[in-house]
C-alpha angles and dihedrals in degrees: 000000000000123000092253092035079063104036086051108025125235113199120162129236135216110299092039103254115129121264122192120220119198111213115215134175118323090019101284118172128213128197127210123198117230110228120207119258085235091062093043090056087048093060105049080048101051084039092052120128075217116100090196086054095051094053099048089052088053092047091042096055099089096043098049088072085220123192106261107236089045093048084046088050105045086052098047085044083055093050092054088049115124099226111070092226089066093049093050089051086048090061088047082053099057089051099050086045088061083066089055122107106242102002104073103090094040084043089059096035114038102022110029099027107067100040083053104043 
């Protein structure tokens, strides 16, 4: 390993992918979750000033195959947006997530449930 792999710590998770754990005082370790690059794309485009964006990455939710916690929480990261188009997108994007493969109980549950009720 490399000086800094060490100083910092690089372990892998689950699926392999590298995860960096800073080391604070007292030896403290936090984890950080990697997120997919297909969920990172989601969000800048459900985040877009760009109505036409915004619409593709709607559009584009059931077909990505995402991972279920990243898409929730991409979604519950866009209701709690500050501008009101995101929100609304946000609320698009809920339904399109209940199409998805594996998201559509935690979509109803976890996302869209608590900013309706």
């Amino acid at each position: 390993r490399s000086r800094r792999a060490a100083r910092v710590g690089l372990c892998r998770s689950a699926c392999g992918a590298p995860v960096v754990a800073a080391m604070p005082a007292k030896d403290r370790i936090v984890m950080i979750k990697p997120k997919p690059a297909m969920v990172q794309l989601l969000e800048k485009q459900l985040t877009a000033g760009d109505p036409s964006i915004r619409q593709a990455g709607c559009v584009s939710i059931p077909s990505i195959g995402a991972p279920a916690e990243p898409l929730t929480d991409c979604i519950a990261a866009c209701y709690d947006h500050q501008n009101w188009f995101v929100k609304r997108c946000a609320a698009e994007a809920s339904s399109k997530a209940v199409l998805s493969k594996d998201a559509a109980g935690a979509t109803i549950k976890d996302v869209a449930g608590s900013p309706v009720a």
